[in-house]
N, CA, C and O atoms as a CHARMM CRD file, in Angstrom:
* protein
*
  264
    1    1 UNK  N     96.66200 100.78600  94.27300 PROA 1      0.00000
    2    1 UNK  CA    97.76700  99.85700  94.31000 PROA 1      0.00000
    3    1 UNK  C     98.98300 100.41600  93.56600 PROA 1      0.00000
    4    1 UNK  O    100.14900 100.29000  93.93800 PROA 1      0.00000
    5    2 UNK  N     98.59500 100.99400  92.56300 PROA 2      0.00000
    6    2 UNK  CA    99.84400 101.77600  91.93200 PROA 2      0.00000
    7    2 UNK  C    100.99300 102.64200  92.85300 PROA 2      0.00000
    8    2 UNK  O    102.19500 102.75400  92.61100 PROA 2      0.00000
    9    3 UNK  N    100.18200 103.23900  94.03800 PROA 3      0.00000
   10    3 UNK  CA   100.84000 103.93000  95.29100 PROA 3      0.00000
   11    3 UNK  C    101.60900 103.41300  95.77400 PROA 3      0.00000
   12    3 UNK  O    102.65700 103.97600  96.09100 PROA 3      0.00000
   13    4 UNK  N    101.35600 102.08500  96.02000 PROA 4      0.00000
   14    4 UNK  CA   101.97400 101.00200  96.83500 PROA 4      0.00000
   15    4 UNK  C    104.10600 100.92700  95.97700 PROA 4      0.00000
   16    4 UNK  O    104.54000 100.79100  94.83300 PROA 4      0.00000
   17    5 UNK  N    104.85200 101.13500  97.55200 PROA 5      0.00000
   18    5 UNK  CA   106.03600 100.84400  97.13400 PROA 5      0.00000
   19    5 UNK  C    107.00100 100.64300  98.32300 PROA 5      0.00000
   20    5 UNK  O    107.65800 101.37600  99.06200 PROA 5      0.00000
   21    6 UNK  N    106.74700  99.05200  98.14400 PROA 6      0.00000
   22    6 UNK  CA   107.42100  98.45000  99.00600 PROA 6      0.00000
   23    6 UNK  C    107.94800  97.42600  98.63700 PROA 6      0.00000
   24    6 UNK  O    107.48500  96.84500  97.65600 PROA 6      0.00000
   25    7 UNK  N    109.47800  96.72900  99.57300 PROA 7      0.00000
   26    7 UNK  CA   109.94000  95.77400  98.77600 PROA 7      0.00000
   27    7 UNK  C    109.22900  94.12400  98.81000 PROA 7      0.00000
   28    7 UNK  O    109.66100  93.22100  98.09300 PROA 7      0.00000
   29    8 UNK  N    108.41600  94.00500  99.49400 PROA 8      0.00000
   30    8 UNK  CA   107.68700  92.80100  99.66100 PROA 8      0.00000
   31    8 UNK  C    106.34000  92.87300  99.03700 PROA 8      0.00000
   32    8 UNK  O    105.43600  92.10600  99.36900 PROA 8      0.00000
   33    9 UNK  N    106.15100  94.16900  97.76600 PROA 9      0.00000
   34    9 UNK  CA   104.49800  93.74700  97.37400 PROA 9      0.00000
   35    9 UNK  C    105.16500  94.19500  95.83700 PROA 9      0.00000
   36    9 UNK  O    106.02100  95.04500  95.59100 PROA 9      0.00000
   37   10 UNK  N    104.41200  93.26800  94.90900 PROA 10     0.00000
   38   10 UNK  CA   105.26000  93.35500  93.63500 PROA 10     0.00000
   39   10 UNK  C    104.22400  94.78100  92.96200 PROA 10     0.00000
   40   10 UNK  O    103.01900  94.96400  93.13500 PROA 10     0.00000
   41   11 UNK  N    105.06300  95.49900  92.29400 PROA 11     0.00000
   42   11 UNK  CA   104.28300  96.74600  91.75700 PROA 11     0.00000
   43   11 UNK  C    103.53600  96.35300  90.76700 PROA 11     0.00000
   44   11 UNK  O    103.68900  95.35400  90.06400 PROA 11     0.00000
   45   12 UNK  N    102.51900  97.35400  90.71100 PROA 12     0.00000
   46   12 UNK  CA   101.50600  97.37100  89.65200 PROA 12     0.00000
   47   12 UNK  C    101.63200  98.99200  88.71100 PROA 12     0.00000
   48   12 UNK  O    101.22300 100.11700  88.99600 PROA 12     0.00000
   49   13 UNK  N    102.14000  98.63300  87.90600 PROA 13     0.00000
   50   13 UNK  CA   102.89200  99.67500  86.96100 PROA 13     0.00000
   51   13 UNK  C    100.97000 100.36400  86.17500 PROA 13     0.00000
   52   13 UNK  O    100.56900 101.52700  86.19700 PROA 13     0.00000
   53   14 UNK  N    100.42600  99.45200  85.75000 PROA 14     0.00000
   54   14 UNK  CA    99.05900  99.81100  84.80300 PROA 14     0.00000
   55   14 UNK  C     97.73800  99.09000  84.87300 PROA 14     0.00000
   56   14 UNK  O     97.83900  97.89500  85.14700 PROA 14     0.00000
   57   15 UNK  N     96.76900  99.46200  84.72300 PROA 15     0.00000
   58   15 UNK  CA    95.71900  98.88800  84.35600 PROA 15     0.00000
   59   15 UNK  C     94.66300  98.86900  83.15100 PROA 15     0.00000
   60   15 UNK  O     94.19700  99.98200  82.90800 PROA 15     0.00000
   61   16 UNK  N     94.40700  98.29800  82.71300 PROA 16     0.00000
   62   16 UNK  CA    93.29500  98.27800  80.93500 PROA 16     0.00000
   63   16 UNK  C     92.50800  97.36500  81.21800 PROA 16     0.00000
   64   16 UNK  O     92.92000  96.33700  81.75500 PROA 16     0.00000
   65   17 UNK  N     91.24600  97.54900  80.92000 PROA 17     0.00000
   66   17 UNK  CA    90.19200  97.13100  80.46200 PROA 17     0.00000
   67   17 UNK  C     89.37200  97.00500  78.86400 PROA 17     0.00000
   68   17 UNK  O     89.32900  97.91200  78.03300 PROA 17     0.00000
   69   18 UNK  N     88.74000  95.58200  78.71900 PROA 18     0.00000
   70   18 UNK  CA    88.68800  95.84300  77.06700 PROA 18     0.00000
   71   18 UNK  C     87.14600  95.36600  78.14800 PROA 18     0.00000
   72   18 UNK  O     86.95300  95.38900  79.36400 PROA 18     0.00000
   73   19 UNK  N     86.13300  94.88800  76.74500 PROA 19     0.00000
   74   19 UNK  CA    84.76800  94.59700  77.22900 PROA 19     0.00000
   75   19 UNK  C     84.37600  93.22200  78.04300 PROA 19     0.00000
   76   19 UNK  O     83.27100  92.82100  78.40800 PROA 19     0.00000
   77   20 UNK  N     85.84500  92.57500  78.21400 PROA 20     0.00000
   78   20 UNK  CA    85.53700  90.99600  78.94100 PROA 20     0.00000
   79   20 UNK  C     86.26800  91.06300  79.98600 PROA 20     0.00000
   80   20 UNK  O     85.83900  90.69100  81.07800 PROA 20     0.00000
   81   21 UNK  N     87.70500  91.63400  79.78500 PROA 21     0.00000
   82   21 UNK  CA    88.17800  91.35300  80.46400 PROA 21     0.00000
   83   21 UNK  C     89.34800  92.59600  81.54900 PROA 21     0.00000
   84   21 UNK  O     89.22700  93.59300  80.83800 PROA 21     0.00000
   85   22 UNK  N     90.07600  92.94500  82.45100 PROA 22     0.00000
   86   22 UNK  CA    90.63300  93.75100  83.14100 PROA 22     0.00000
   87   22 UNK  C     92.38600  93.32200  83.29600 PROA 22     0.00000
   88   22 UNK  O     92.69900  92.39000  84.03600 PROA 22     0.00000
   89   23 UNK  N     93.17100  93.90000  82.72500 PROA 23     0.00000
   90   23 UNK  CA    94.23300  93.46300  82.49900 PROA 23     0.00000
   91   23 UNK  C     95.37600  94.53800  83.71300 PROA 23     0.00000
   92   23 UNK  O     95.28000  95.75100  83.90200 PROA 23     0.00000
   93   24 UNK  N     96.24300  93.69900  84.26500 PROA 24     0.00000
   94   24 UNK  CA    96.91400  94.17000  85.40100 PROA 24     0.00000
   95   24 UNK  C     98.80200  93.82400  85.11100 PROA 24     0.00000
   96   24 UNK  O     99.44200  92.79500  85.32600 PROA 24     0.00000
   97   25 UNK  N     99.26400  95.22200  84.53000 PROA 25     0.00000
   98   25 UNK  CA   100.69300  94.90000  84.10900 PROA 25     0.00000
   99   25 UNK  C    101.47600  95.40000  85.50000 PROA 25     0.00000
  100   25 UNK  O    101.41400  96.53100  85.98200 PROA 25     0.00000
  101   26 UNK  N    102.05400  94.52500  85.89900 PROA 26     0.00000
  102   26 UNK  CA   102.56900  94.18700  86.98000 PROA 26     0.00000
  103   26 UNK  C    104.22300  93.81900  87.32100 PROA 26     0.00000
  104   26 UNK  O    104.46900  92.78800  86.69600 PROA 26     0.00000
  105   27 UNK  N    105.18200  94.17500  87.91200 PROA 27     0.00000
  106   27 UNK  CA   106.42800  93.85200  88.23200 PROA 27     0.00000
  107   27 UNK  C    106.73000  92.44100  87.94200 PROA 27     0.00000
  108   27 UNK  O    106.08100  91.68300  88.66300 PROA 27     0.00000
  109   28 UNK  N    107.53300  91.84100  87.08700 PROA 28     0.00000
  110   28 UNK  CA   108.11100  90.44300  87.29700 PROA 28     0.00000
  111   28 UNK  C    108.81600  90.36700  88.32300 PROA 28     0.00000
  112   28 UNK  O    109.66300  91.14400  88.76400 PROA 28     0.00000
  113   29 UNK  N    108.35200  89.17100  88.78200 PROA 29     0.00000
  114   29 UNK  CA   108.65300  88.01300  90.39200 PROA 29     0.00000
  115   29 UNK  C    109.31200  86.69600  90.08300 PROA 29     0.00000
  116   29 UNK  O    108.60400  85.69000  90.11100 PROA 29     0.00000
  117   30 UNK  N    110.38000  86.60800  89.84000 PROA 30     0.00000
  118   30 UNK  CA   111.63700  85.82800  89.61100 PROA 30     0.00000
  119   30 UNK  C    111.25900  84.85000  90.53500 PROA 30     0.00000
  120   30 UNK  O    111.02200  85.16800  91.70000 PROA 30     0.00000
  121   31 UNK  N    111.17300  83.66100  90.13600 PROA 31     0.00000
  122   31 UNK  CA   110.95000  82.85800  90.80300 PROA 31     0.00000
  123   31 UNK  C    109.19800  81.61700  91.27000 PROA 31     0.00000
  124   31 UNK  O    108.05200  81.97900  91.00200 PROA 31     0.00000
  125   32 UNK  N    109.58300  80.15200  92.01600 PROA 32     0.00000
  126   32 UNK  CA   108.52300  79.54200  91.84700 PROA 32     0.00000
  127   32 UNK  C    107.64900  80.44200  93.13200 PROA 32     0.00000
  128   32 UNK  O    107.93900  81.24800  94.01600 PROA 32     0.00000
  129   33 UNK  N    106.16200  79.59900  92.50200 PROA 33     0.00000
  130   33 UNK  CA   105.41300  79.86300  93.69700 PROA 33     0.00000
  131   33 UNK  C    105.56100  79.31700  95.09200 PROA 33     0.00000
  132   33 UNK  O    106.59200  78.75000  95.45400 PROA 33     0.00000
  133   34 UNK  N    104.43600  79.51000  95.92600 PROA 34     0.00000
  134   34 UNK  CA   104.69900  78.88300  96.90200 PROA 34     0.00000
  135   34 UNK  C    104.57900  77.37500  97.12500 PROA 34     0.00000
  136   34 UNK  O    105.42300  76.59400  97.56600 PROA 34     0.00000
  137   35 UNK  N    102.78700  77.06000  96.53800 PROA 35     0.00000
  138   35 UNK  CA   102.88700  75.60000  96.34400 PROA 35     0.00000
  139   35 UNK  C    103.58700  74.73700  95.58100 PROA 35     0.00000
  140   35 UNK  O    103.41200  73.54800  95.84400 PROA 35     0.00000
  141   36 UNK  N    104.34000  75.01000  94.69900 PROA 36     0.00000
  142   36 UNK  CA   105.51900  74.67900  93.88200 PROA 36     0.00000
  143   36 UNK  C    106.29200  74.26900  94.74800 PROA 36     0.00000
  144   36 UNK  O    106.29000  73.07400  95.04400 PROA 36     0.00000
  145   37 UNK  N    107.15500  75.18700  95.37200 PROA 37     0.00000
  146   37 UNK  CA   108.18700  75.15800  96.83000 PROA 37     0.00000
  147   37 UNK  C    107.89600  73.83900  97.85600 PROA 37     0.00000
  148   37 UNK  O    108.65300  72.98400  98.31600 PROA 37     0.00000
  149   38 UNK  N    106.51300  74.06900  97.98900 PROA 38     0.00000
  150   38 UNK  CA   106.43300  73.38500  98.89600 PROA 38     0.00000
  151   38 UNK  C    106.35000  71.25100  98.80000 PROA 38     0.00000
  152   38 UNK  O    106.66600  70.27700  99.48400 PROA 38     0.00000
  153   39 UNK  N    105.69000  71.59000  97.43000 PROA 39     0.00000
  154   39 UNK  CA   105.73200  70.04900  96.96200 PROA 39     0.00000
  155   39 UNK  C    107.14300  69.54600  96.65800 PROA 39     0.00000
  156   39 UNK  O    107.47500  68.36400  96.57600 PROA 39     0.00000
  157   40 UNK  N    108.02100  70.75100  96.48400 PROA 40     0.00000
  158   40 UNK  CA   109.36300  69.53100  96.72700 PROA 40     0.00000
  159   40 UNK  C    110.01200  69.26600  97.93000 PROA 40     0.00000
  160   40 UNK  O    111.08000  68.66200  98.02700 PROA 40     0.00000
  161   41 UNK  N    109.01500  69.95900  99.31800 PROA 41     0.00000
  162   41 UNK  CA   109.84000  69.52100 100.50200 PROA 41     0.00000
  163   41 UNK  C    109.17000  68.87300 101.29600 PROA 41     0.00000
  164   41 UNK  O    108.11100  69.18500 101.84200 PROA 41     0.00000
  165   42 UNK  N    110.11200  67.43400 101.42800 PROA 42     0.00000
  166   42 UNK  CA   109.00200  66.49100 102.61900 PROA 42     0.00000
  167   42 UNK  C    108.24000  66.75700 103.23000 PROA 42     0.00000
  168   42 UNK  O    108.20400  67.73400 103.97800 PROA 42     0.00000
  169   43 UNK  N    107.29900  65.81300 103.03700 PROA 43     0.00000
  170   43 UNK  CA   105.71800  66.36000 103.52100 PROA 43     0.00000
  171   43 UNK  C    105.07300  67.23400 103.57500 PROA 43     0.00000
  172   43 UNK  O    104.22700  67.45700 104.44100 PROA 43     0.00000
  173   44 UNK  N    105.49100  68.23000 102.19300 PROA 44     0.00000
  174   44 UNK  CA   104.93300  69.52200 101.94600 PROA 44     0.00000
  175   44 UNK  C    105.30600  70.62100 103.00100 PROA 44     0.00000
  176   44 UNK  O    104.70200  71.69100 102.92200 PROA 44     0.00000
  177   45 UNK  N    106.31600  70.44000 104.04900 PROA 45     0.00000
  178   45 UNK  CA   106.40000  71.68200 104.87600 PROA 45     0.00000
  179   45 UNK  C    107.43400  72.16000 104.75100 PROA 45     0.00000
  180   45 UNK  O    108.13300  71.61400 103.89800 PROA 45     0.00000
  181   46 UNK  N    107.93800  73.14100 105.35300 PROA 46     0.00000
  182   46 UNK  CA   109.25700  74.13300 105.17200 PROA 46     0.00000
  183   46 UNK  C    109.48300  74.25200 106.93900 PROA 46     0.00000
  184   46 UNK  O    108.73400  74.26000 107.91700 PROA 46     0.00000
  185   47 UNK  N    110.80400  74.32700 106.72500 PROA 47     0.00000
  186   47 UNK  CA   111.35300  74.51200 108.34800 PROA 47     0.00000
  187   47 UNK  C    110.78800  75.89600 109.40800 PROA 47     0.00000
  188   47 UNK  O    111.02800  77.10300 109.35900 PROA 47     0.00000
  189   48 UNK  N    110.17200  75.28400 110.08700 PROA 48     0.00000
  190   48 UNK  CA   109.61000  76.65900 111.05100 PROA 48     0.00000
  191   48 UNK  C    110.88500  78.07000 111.09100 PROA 48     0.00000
  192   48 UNK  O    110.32600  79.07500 111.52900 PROA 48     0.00000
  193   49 UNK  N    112.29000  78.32100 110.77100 PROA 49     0.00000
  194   49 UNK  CA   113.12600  79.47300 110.64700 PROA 49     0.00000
  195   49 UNK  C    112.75000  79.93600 109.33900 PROA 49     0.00000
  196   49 UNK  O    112.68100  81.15200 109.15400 PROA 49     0.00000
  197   50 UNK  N    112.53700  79.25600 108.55000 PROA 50     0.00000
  198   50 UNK  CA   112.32100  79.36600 106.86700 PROA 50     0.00000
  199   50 UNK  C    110.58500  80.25300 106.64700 PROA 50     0.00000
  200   50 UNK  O    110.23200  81.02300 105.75500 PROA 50     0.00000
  201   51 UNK  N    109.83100  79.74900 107.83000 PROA 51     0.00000
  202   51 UNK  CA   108.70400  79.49600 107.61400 PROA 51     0.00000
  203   51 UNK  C    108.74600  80.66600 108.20500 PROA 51     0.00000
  204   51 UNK  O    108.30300  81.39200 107.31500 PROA 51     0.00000
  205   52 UNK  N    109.06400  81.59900 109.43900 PROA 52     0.00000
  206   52 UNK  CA   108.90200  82.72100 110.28100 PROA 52     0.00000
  207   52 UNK  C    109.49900  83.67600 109.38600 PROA 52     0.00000
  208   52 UNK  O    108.94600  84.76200 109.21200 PROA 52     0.00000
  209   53 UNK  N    110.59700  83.37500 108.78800 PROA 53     0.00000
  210   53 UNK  CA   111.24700  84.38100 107.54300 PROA 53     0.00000
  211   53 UNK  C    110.44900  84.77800 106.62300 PROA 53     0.00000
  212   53 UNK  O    110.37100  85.93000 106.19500 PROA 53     0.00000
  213   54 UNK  N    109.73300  83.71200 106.23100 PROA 54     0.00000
  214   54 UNK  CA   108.46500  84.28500 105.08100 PROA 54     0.00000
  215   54 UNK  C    107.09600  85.01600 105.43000 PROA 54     0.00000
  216   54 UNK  O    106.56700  86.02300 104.96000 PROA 54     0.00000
  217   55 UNK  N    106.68700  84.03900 106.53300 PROA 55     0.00000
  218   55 UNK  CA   105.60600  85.31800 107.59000 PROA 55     0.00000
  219   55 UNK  C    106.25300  86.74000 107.91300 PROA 55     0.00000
  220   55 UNK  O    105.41000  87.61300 107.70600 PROA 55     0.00000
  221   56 UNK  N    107.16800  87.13500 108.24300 PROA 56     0.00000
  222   56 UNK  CA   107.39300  88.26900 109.04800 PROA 56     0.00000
  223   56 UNK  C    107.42000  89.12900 107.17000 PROA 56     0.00000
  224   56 UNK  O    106.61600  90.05300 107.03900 PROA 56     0.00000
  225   57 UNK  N    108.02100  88.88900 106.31600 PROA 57     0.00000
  226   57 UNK  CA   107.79900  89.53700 104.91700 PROA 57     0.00000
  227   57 UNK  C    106.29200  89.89900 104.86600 PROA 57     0.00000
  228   57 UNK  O    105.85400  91.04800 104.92600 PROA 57     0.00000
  229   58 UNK  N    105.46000  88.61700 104.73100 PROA 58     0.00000
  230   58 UNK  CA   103.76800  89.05000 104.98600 PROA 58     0.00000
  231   58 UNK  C    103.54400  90.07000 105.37000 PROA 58     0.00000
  232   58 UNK  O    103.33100  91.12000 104.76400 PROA 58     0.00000
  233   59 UNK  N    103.59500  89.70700 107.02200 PROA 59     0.00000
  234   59 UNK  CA   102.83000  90.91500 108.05100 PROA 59     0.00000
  235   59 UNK  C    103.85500  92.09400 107.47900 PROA 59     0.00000
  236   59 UNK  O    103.18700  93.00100 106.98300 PROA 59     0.00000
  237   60 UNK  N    105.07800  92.30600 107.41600 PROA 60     0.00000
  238   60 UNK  CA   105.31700  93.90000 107.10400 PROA 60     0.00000
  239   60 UNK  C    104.54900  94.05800 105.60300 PROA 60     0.00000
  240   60 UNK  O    104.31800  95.25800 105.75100 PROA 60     0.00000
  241   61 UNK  N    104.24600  93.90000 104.89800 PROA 61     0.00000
  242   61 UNK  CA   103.57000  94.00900 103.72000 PROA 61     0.00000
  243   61 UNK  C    102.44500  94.71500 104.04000 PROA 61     0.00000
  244   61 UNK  O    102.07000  95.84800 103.74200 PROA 61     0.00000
  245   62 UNK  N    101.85400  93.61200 104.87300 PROA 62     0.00000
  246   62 UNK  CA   100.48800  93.98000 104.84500 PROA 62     0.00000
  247   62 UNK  C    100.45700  95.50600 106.35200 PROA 62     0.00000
  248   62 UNK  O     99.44000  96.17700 106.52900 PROA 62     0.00000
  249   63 UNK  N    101.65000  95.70100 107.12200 PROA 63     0.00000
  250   63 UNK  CA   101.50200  96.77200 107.73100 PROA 63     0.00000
  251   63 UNK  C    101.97300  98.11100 107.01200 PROA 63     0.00000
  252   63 UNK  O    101.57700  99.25300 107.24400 PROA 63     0.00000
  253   64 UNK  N    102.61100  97.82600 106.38200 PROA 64     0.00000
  254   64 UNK  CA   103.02700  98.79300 105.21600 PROA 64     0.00000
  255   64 UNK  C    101.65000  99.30700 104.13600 PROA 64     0.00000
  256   64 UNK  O    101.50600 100.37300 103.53800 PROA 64     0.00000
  257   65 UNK  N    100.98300  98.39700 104.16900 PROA 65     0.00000
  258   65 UNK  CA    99.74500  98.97300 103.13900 PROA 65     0.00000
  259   65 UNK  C     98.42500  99.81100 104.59100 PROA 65     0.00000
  260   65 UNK  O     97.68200 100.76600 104.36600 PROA 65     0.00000
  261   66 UNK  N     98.53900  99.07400 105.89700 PROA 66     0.00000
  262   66 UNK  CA    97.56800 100.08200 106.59400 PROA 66     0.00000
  263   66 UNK  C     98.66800 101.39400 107.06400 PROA 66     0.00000
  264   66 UNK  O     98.23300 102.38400 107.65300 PROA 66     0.00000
């Protein structure tokens, strides 16, 4: 994942391990989540243009990593 550099997958700069636990220092991501977002918009949904804008980020993400 450290390889990974693209603008839709947040970087992973390091990794450490102590005896409990696996620690992942990672790019800050400005901003709420998704279910956050979504509970402030009627009836929990987002406008299908809004909604295709955020899918098409996905799928290149995830075609960018195969």
């Amino acid at each position: 994942m450290e390889k990974l550099d693209h603008d839709h997958i947040a970087k992973l700069f390091e990794v450490f391990e102590s005896h409990k636990q696996v620690f992942f220092i990672m790019e800050y991501v400005n901003g709420d989540s998704l279910h956050g977002y979504l509970k402030m918009k009627p009836n929990r949904q987002m406008p299908e243009l809004e909604a295709k804008f955020l899918w098409r980020q996905v799928v290149q993400a995830i075609h960018y990593c195969h």
